[in-house]
N, C-alpha and C positions, 0 to 999 in steps of 0.2 A: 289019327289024332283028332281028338273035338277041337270046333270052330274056336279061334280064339278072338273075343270082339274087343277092338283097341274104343277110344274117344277123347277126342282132343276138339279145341276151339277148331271157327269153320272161316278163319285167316288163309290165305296164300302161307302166311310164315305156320303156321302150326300145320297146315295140311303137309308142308314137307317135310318139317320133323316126323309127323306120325308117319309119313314113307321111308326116313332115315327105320323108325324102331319098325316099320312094317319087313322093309327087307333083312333087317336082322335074325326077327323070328323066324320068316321063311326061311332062312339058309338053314334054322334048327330043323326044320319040317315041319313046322306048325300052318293050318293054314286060318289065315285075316280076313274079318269082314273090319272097316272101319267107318266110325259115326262121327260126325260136324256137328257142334254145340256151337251156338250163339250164345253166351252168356252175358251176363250181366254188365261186367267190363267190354264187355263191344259194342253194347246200345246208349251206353252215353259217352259222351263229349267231354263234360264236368270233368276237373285235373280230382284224381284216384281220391289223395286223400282229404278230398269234401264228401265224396260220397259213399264212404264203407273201404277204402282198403285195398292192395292189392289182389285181396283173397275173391273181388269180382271175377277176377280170370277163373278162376279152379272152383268155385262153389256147385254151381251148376252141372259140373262133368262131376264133381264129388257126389253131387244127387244120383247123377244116372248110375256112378259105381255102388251107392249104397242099396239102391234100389235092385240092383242084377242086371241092370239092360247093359252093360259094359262089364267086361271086366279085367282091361287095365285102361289107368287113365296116361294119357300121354300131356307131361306140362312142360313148359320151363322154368327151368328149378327155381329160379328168383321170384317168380309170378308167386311162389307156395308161401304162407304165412307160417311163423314159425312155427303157431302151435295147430298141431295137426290132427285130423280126427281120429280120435282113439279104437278106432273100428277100421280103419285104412293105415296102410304102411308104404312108405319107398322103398319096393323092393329092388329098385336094381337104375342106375344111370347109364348113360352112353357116353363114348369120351369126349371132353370137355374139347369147345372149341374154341377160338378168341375168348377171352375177359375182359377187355380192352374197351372204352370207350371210344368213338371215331368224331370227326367231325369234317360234315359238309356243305362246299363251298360252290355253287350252281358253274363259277369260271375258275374253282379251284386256289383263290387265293387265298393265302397265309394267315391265320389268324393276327399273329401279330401286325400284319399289314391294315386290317381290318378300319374301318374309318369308325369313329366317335358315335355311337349310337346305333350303330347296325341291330338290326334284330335277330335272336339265335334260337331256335324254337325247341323246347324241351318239356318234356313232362314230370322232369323229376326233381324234386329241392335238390337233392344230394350232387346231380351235374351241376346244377345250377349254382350252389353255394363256393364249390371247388372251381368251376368256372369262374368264375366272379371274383374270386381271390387272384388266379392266373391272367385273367383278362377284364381288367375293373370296366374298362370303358367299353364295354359290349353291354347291349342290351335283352335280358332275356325276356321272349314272351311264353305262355303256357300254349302248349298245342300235342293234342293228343289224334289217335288213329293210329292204323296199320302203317305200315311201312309205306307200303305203296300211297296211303293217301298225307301222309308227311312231304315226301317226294313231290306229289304235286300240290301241295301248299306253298311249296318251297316256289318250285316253274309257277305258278301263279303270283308269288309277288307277296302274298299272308306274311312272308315270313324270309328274309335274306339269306338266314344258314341254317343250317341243324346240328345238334348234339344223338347220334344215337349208338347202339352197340353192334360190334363187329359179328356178332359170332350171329343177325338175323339178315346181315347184309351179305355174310359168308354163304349162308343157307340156301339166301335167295339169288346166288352169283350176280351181288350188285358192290361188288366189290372197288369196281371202275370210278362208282362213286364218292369214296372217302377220299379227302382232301388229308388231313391227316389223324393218323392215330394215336392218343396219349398212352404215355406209358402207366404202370400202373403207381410209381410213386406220387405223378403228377393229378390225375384222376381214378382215386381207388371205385374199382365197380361194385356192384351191387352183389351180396353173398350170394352165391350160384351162380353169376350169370355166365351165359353161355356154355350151362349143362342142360341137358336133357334129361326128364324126374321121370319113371317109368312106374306109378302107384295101382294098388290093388288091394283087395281086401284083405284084412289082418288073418281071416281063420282062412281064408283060399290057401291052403296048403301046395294044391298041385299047382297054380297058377303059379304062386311065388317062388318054385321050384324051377319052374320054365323062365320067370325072370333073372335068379340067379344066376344061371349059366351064362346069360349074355350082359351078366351085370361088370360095368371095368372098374373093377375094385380099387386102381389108385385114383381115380375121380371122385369113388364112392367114398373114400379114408378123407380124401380133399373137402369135399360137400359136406363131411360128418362137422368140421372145424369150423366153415365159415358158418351153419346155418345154429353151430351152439353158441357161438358169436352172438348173432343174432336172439336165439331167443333168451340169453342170459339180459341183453340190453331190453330186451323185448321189443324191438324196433318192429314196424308195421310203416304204410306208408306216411305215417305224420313226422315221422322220423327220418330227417336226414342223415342217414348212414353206409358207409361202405366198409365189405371187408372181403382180403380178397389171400388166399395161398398162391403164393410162387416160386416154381424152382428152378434154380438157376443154376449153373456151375457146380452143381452136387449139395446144394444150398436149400432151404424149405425157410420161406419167409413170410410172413403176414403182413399186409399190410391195414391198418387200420381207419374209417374216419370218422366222423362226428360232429355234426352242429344241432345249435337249439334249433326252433322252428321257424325266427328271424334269419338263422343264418350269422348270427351277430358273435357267438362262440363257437368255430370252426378250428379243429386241432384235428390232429392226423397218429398216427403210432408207425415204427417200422420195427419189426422184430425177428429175430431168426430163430429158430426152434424144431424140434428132431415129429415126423408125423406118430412116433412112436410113444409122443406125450398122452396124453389124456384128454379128450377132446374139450369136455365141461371143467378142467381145471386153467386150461389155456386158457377158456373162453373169459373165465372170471378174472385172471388178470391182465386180458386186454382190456375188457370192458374198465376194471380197475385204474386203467393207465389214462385212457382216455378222460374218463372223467375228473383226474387229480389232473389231467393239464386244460380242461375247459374249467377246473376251479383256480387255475393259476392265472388262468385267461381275463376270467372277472376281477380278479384281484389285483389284473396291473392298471 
C-alpha cells in the first residue's frame, strides 16, 4: 500500500490524537509517516477572536493539504470553522470522546465554595458567559496556550482555576486533574468538541475511501448536526456559542446556547428530536429558537 502522510498541529495534545488516527490506519495496513505544523493559532498569545478566528488552528495544515505535502489533515473538530474549503472535505471522524466542560481547582475545591473574586482562566466567551451566570462572583481572566502551559499558569499563581474540556485532558491522561465536570445542560460545549475531524482532499478518491472505512458513522450523523447549527448561525470565534447532541436513555437531545458579545443576552434551548431529521432543517429551528428568546430577553 502507498505511504499514507497524516498532519496535524505540533501540541503534546494533537500529536496524540494524530497517534489515536495513526494506529487506526495501521490496523487497516496502511503504513504512516506523520508531520508537526506550528500554525498560526500556536505563535500567539492574543484571545482567538482579536486575531482571525479559530480557523488559526487548521489554516496552515489546510495549506500543506492543499499543496500535496499531506494528505490527511488530522484536527479537532471544534478547532474547524464552519465554512470549509471547497477543495477539502471531512471524510471520516473517530469516536467522540467527553463533550463536557471540566473545571480546575490546584487543592480541588468546589466551585461553589470558591471565595469572591477568585480568578478562573479561560479562553473562551462561550465558557465564560455560561460561567458567569452559574457563578457571578468568580472572576474570569483571558489565558490562552496548550494544555500543558495552562497547567502551569495555574501552579505558578497567573491564574487560581481553569475552565477547560474533558475530552484533551482524557487524551493526555490528566484526568486526576478535573475538580469537577458540568453537565451539558449546565455548560453546553462547543459544536464538535471532543471529536476528532480526519480531512483530505475533495477529488482524492482513494484517500477518502481508506478514510471511510474507519470513519464511526454515529459520530459522524452527530457532527453533521451540531456543525449545521453552527454554520446556519454562522458563529466563528466572535460568537459566543454552544451546541451540543446527547443521548441518553434511547433519547437524542440538543442542547442549545447563545450570547451577544457583552455576554448581556445569554439564553440557552433544550430539545429532543429523532437523528433521522434533516440536519439543515433542525439547524434553522434551533438557530430560530434561540434568537426569539435573546429577542424576548431584550424586551424584558
Amino acid at each position: 500500500m502507498p505511504l499514507l502522510r497524516l498532519g496535524t498541529r505540533a501540541t503534546n495534545l494533537a500529536r496524540t490524537q494524530a497517534e489515536l488516527a495513526e494506529a487506526c490506519l495501521k490496523k487497516q495496513g496502511h503504513d504512516i509517516e506523520v508531520s508537526y505544523i506550528k500554525t498560526q493559532g500556536d505563535k500567539t498569545q492574543k484571545p482567538l477572536h482579536l486575531v482571525g478566528g479559530k480557523g488559526l488552528f487548521v489554516k496552515d495544515i489546510e495549506q500543506a493539504l492543499l499543496e500535496g505535502k499531506i494528505d490527511v489533515a488530522v484536527h479537532a473538530l471544534k478547532d474547524m470553522p464552519f465554512d470549509e474549503h471547497p477543495d477539502l472535505i471531512i471524510a471520516a471522524v473517530m469516536p467522540r470522546n467527553s463533550p463536557h466542560d471540566v473545571f480546575i481547582h490546584p487543592h480541588h475545591t468546589p466551585l461553589e465554595k470558591l471565595k469572591v473574586g477568585v480568578s478562573l482562566g479561560t479562553s473562551s466567551l462561550r465558557r465564560q458567559y455560561q460561567l458567569q451566570h452559574l457563578y457571578p462572583h468568580v472572576s474570569v481572566v483571558q489565558i490562552r496556550g496548550s494544555i500543558e502551559t495552562r497547567l502551569a499558569k495555574m501552579e505558578k499563581g497567573h491564574v487560581d482555576t481553569l475552565l477547560l474540556a474533558a475530552a484533551g485532558l482524557e487524551r493526555l491522561r490528566l484526568t486526576d486533574q478535573i475538580t469537577h465536570t458540568f453537565t451539558i445542560d449546565k455548560m453546553v460545549p462547543a459544536a464538535g468538541q471532543g471529536i476528532l475531524a480526519l480531512q483530505c482532499r475533495a477529488h482524492d478518491n482513494a484517500t477518502r475511501s481508506i478514510l471511510n472505512a474507519i470513519n464511526h458513522r454515529p459520530t459522524f450523523r452527530i457532527a453533521h448536526f451540531e456543525r449545521a447549527f453552527l454554520k446556519e448561525l454562522q458563529g466563528n470565534c466572535d460568537t459566543p456559542v454552544g451546541g451540543c447532541v446527547s443521548q441518553s436513555d434511547g433519547h437524542t437531545l440538543f442542547y442549545g446556547f447563545l450570547a451577544d458579545p457583552c455576554g448581556a443576552r445569554s439564553v440557552w434551548i433544550k430539545e429532543t428530536f429523532s437523528l433521522s431529521d434533516t440536519p439543515e432543517h433542525k439547524a434553522q429551528q434551533w438557530v430560530t429558537m434561540l434568537q426569539e428568546r435573546q429577542q424576548r430577553v431584550s424586551r424584558a
